[in-house]
LUMDOZA-156552 format. One record per residue (C-alpha): x negated, y, z negated. Coordinates in pm, 1 decimal. Each point is the difference from the previous one (the first is absolute). Example, Ala and Ser with C-alpha at 12.3 -4.5 7.8 and 13.67 -1.06 7.14 Angstrom:
BEGIN
REC; -1230.0; -450.0; -780.0
REC; -137.0; 344.0; 66.0
END
This chain:
BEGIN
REC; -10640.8; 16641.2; -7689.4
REC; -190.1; -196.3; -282.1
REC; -343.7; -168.1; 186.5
REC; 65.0; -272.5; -284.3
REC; -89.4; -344.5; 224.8
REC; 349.9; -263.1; -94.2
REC; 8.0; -373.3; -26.0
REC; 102.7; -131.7; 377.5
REC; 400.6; -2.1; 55.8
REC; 105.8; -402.2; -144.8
REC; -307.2; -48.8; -172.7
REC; 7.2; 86.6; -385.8
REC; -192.7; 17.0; -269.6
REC; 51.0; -247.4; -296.9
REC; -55.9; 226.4; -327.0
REC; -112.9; -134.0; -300.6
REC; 379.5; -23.6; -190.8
REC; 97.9; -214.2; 348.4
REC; -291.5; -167.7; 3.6
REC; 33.8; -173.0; -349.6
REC; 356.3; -138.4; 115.8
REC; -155.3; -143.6; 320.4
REC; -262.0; -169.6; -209.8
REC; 211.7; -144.6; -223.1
REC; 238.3; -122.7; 301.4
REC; -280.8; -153.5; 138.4
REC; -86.1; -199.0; -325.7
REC; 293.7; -103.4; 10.8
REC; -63.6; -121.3; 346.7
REC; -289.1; -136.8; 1.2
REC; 122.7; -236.2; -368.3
REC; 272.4; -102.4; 257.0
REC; -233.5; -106.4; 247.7
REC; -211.3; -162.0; -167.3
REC; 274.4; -228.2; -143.7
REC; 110.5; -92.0; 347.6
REC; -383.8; -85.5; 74.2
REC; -76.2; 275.7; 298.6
REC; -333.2; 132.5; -4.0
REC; -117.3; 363.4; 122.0
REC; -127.6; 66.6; 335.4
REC; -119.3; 323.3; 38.7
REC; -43.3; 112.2; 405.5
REC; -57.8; 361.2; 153.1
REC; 186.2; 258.2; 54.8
REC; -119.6; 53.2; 354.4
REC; 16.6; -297.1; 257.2
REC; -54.5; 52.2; 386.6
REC; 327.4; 41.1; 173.7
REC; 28.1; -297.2; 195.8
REC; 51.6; -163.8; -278.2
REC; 319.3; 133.2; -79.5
REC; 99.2; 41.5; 325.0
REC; -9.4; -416.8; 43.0
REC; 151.3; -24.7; -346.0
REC; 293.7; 252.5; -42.7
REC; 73.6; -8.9; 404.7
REC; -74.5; 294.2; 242.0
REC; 340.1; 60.7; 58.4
REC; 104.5; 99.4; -389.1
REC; 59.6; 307.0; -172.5
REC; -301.4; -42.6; -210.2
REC; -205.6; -63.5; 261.2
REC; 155.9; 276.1; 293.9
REC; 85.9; 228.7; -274.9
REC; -146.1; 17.6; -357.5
REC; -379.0; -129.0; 16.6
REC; -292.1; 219.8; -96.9
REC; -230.7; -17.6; 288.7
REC; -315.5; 132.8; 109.1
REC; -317.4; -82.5; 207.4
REC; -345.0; -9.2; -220.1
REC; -200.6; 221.6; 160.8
REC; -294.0; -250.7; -45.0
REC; 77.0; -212.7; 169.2
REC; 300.6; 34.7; 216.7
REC; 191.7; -305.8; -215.3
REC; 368.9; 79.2; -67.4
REC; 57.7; -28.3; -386.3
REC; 352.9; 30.1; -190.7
REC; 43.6; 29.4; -340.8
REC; 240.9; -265.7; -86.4
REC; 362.6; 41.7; -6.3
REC; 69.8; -350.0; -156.2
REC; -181.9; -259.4; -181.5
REC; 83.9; -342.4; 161.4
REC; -251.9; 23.8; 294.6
REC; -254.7; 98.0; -197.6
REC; 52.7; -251.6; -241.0
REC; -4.7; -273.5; 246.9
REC; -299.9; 196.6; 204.3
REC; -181.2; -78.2; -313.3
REC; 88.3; -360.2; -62.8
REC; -73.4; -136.2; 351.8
REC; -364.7; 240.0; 4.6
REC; -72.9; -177.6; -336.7
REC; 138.7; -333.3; 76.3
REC; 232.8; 20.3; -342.9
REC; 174.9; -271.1; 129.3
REC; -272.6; -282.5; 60.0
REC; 128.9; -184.2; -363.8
REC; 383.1; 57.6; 45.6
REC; 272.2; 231.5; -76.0
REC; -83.0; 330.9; -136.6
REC; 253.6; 236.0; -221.0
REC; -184.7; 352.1; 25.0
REC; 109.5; 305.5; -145.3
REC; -90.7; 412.5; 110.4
REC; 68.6; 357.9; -52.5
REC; -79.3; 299.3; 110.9
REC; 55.3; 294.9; 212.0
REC; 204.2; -36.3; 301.6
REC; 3.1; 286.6; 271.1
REC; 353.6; 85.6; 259.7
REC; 24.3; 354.7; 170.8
REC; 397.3; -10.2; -97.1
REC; 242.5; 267.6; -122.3
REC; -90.3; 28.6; -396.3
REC; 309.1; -71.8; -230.5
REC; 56.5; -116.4; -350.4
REC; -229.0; -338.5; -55.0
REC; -104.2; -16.8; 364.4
REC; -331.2; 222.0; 60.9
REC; -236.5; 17.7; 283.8
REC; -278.2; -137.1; -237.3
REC; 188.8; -268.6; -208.7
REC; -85.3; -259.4; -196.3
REC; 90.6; -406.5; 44.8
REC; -3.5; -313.9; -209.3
REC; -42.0; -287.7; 210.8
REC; -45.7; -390.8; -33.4
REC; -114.4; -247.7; 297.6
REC; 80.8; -361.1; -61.3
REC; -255.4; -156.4; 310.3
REC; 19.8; -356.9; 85.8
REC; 341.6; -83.3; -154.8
REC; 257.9; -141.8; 238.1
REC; 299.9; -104.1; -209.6
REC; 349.1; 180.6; -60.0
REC; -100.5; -0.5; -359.3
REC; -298.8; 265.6; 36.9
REC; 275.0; 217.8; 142.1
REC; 215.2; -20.8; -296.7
REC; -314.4; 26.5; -222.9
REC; -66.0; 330.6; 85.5
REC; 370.8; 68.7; -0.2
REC; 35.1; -125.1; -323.4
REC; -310.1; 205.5; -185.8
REC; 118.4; 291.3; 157.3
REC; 322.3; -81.5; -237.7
REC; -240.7; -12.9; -283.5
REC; -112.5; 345.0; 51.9
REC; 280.1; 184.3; 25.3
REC; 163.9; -161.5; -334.8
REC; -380.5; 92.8; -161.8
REC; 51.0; 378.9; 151.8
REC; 355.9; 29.5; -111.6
REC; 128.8; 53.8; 400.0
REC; 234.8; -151.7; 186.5
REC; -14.5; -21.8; 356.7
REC; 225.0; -217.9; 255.1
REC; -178.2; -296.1; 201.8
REC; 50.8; 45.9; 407.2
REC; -109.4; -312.6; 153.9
REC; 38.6; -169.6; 379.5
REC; -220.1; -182.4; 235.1
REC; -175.2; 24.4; 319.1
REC; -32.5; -335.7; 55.2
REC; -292.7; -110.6; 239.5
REC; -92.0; 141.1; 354.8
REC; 202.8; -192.2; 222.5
REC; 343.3; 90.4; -148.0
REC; -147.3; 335.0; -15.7
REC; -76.7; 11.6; 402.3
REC; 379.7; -145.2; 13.1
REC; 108.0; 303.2; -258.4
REC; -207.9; 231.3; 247.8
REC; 209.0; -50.2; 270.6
REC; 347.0; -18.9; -130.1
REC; -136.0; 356.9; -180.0
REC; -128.0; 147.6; 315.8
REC; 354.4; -73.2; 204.3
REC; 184.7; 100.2; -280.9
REC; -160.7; 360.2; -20.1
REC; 53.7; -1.6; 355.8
REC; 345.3; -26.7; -30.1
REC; 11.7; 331.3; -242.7
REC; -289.3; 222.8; 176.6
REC; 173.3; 292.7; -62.6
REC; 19.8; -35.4; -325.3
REC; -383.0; -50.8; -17.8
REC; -238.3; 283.6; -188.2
REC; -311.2; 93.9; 186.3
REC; -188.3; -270.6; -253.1
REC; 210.4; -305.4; 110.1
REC; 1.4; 81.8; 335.6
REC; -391.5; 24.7; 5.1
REC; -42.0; -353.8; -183.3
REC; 322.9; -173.9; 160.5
REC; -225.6; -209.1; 185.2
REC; -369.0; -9.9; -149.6
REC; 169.4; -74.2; -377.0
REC; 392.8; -21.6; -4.6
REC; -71.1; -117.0; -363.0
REC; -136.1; 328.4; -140.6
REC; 358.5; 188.9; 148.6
REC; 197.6; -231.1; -301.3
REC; -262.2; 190.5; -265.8
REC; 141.3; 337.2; 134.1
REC; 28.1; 302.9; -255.0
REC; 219.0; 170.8; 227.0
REC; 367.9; 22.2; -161.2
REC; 148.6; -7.9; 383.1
REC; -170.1; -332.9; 71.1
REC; 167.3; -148.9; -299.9
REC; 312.7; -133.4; 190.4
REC; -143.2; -152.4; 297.3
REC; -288.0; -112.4; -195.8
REC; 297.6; -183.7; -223.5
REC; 142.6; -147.6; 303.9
REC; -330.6; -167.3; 141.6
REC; -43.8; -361.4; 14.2
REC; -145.5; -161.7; -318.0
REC; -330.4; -148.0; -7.1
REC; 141.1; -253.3; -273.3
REC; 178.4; -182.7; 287.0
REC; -294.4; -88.0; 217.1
REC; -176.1; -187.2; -326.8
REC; -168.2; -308.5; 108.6
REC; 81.9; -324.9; -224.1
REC; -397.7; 62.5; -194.9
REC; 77.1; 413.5; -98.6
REC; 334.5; -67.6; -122.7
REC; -112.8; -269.0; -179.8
REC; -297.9; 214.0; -121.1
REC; 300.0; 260.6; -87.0
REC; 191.9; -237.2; -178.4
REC; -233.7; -92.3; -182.4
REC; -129.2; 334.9; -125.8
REC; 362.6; 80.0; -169.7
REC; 18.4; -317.3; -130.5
REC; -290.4; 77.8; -227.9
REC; 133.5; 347.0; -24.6
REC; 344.7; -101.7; -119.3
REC; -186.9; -274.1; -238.2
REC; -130.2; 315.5; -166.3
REC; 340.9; 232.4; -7.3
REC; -153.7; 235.7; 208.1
REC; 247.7; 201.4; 160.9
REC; -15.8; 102.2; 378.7
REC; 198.0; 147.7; 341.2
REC; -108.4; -178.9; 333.4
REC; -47.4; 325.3; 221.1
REC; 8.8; -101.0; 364.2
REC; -112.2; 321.4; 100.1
REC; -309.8; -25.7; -228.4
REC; -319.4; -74.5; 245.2
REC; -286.3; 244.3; -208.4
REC; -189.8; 231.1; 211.2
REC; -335.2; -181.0; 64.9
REC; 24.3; -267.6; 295.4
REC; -212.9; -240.5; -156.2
REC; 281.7; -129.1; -239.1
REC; 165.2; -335.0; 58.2
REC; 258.6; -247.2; -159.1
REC; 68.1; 162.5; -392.7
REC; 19.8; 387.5; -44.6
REC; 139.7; 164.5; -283.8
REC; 71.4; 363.9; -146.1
REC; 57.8; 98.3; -348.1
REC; 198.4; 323.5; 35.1
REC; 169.4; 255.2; -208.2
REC; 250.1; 313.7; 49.7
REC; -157.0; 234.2; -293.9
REC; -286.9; 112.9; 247.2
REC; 142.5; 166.9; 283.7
REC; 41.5; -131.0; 363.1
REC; -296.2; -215.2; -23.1
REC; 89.2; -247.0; -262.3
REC; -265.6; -263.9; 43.9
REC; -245.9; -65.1; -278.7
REC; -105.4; -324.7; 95.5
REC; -42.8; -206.2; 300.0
REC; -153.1; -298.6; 170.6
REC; 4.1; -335.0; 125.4
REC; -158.6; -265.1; 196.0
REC; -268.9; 5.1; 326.0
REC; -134.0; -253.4; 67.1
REC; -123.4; 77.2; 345.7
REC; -222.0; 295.5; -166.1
REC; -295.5; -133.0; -102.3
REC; -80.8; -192.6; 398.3
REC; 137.0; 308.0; 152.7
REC; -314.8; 180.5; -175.9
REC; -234.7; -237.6; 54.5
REC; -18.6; -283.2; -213.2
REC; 123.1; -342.2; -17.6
REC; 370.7; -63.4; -45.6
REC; 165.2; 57.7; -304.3
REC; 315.6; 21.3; -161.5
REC; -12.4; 316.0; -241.2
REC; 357.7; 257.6; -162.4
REC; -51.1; 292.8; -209.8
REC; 149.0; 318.3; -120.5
REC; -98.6; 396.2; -82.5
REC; 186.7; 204.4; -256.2
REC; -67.3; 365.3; 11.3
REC; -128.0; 159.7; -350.0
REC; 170.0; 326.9; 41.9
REC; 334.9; -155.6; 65.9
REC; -19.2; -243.9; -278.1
REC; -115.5; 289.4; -251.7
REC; 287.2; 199.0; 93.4
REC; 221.5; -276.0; -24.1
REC; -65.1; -54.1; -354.7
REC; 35.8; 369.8; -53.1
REC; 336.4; -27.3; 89.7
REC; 42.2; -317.1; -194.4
REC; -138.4; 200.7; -327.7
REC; -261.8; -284.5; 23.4
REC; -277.5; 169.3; -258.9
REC; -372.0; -144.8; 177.9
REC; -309.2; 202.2; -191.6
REC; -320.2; -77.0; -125.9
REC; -42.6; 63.6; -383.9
REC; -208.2; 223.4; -128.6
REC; -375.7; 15.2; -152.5
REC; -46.3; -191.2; -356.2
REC; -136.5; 339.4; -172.7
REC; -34.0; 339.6; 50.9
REC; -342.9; 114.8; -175.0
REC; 54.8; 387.8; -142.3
REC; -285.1; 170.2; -190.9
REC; -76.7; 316.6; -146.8
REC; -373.4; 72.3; -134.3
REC; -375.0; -56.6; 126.4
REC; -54.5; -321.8; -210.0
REC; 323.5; -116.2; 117.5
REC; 1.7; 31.7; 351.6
REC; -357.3; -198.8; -10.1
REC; 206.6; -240.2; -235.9
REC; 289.8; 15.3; 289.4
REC; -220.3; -81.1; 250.4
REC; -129.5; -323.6; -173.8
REC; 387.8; -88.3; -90.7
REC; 77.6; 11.9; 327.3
REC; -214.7; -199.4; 149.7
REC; -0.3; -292.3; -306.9
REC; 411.4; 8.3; 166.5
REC; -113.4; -80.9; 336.5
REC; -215.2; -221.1; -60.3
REC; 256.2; -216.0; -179.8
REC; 238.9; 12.5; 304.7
REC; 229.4; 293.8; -133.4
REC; 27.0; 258.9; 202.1
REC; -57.7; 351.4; -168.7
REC; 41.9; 357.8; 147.0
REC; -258.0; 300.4; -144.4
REC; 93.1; 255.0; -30.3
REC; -132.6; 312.4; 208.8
REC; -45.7; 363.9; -11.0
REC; 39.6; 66.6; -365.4
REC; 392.3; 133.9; -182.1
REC; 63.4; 4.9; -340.3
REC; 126.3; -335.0; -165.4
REC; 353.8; 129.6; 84.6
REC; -64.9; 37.1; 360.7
REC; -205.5; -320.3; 14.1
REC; 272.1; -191.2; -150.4
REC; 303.1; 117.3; 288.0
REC; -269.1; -150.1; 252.3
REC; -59.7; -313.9; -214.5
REC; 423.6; -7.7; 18.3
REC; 33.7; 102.3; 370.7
REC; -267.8; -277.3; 121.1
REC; 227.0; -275.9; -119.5
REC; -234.7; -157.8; -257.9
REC; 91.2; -212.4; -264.1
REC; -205.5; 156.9; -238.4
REC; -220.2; 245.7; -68.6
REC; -309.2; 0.7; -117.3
REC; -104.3; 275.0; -212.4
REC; -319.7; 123.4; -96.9
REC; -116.0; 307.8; -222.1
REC; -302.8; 72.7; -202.1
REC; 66.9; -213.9; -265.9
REC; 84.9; -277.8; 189.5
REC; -337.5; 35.3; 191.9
REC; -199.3; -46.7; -328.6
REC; 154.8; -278.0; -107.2
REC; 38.1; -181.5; 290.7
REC; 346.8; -41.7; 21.9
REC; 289.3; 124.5; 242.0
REC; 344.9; 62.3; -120.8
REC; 316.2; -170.0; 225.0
REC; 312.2; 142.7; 80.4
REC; 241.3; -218.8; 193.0
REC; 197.3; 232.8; 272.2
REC; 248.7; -278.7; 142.9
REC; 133.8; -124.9; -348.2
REC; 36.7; 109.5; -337.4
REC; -295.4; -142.0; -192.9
REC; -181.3; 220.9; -258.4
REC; -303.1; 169.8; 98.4
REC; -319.8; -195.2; -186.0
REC; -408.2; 50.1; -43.2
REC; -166.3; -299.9; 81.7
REC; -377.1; -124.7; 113.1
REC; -49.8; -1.8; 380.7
REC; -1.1; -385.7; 10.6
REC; 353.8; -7.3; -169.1
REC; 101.4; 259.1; 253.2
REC; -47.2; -247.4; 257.9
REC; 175.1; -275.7; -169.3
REC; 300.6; 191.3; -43.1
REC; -5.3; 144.1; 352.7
REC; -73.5; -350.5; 139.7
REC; 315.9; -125.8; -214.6
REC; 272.9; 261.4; 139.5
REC; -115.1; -84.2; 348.6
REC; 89.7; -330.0; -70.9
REC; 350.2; 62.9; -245.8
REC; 99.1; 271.8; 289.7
REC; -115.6; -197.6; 340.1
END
């Protein structure tokens, strides 16, 4: 048996080739962002547990199930490493008092931790986009976020369907509550062990049910849609207005409630069948009881996550192509005067913004040059003897079919600095 310590079971390493697409995913992320006007917030990765236990709801599957919890021995205080990003988020902004001016759109990502059965784009350690709009009451924040969300998958080349309902506000909830509670009742025997455990603290969480044999009593259950008080539906209406406005496609799923408790009025889902059983990619909507339930003063406030290693393998399937380029120049050398002469070269290309691999552990020209071709540079940059006394490089562009040429360092900079610009 190999003593040869592994990574822990759902939490992977990123390698360098994976690591270039998820940094030029997130450019593109952050670009997209930026245009909608959310800024970054950047919180821990560890919060105490009672925070998510207020937040998420004690009687969850994240919460009973999936959280990474221990007791710091320091001190005795029990600490969680954060399954979602919403609480923190909002943790943050009434601690800070973000929301002393007005509204704030806030943006985060990060690491997100759930003890959960590992599969294709769902991991134990995973990653999450997310974007809080705090202080925003209207029906047209909901569609906003909606509607960027739209952006970004035409800008990653996917194509996921929109899932939206409502929840509508607490007292046609409570009335919702009851009609659920009599109605799984009236099928007990058809209840799983889950259901019948949360039939009466959370009847709500039994409709979010994984459990294929739940699927046609869970079908037959009253619909929350009907108890909507004359300010949700209005609230509702108002959200697909703006939606439609936009030709944004979408299902109303009855059955679609999220599985946090702190959601109210919109929620929404952008799913897909190209990723296994659990096809959501994206998902969100409104709270607005959050933000007093934590602490702070009331506030309206909607949001949504969208999990990295879903979206990534999404646009695999797609044949969506997301990489960073590669370095301006690869320097290769051969000689004592020219690998001083390298050296300087080198560093005259960083200092003008290029960015310019040397090369290591000696080769012949021949060998130097499959390295220069294998790191993706446009060009290299090579340097013998001769070149070294006359203080010159020679340039070979690797991507196209220009002619190699002999040119003064300063030149070789200008025409470096000009393909990044013809070639993006």
């Amino acid at each position: 048996m190999s003593n040869t310590i592994q990574s822990v079971r759902g939490m992977n390493d990123c390698l360098p080739d994976t690591a270039e697409t998820w940094q030029a995913f997130e450019a593109i992320v952050r670009d997209w962002l930026r245009r909608y006007g959310y800024r970054e917030l950047r919180t821990p990765i560890l919060e105490q547990t009672g925070l998510f236990k207020r937040a998420i709801g004690e009687v969850t599957d994240i919460v009973e199930k999936e959280m990474y919890t221990f007791v710091d021995e320091l001190n005795g205080e029990s600490l969680t490493l954060r399954p979602e990003g919403t609480a923190s988020a909002v943790r943050a902004a009434i601690q800070h008092n973000l929301l002393y001016d007005g509204g704030k759109r806030l943006w985060y990502a990060g690491p997100m931790f759930r003890h959960e059965r590992p599969q294709k784009g769902r991991y134990r350690q995973f990653h999450q986009i997310g974007v809080e709009a705090l202080g925003f009451a209207g029906p047209d924040i909901d569609a906003e976020l909606i509607a960027m969300t739209a952006d970004l998958w035409r800008a990653l080349g996917i194509a996921p369907t929109l899932q939206l309902n409502t929840l509508g506000d607490a007292d046609a909830r409570q009335r919702h509550r009851a009609r659920l509670i009599a109605h799984y009742e009236q099928h007990a025997d058809a209840l799983d062990e889950d259901a019948r455990r949360r039939l009466h603290s959370n009847p709500l969480r039994i409709l979010d049910s994984k459990n294929p044999a739940m699927a046609p009593v869970n079908a037959a259950a009253p619909r929350l849609m009907d108890e909507l008080d004359g300010a949700a539906r209005t609230h509702f209406d108002g959200v697909r207005r703006l939606l439609d406005s936009c030709g944004i496609a979408y299902e109303i799923n009855p059955r679609l409630v999220r599985g946090l408790d702190y959601y109210n009025r919109t929620v929404f889902e952008w799913v897909t069948d190209q990723l296994g059983a659990q096809g959501t990619v994206c998902a969100g909507g409104r709270y607005d009881g959050l933000v007093e339930q934590l602490g702070g003063k009331p506030a309206p406030a909607a949001g949504f996550a969208m999990g990295i290693e879903r979206l990534l393998a999404l646009m695999e399937a797609a044949g969506t192509v997301c990489a960073m380029p590669g370095p301006d120049a690869y320097v290769v050398y051969a000689g004592e005067a020219a690998e001083a002469h390298a050296w300087r070269v080198a560093a005259a290309l960083r200092a003008a913004g290029l960015a310019a691999v040397l090369h290591a552990g000696g080769g012949s020209f021949k060998s130097q040059m499959k390295k220069a071709d294998a790191s993706r540079a446009r060009f290299a940059v090579i340097i013998g003897d001769d070149e070294a006394a006359a203080g010159q490089v020679s340039l070979k562009p690797l991507r196209d079919t220009g002619e190699q040429m002999r040119v003064e360092t300063d030149r070789a900079i200008d025409v470096l600095k000009q393909a990044c610009i013809q070639q993006g």
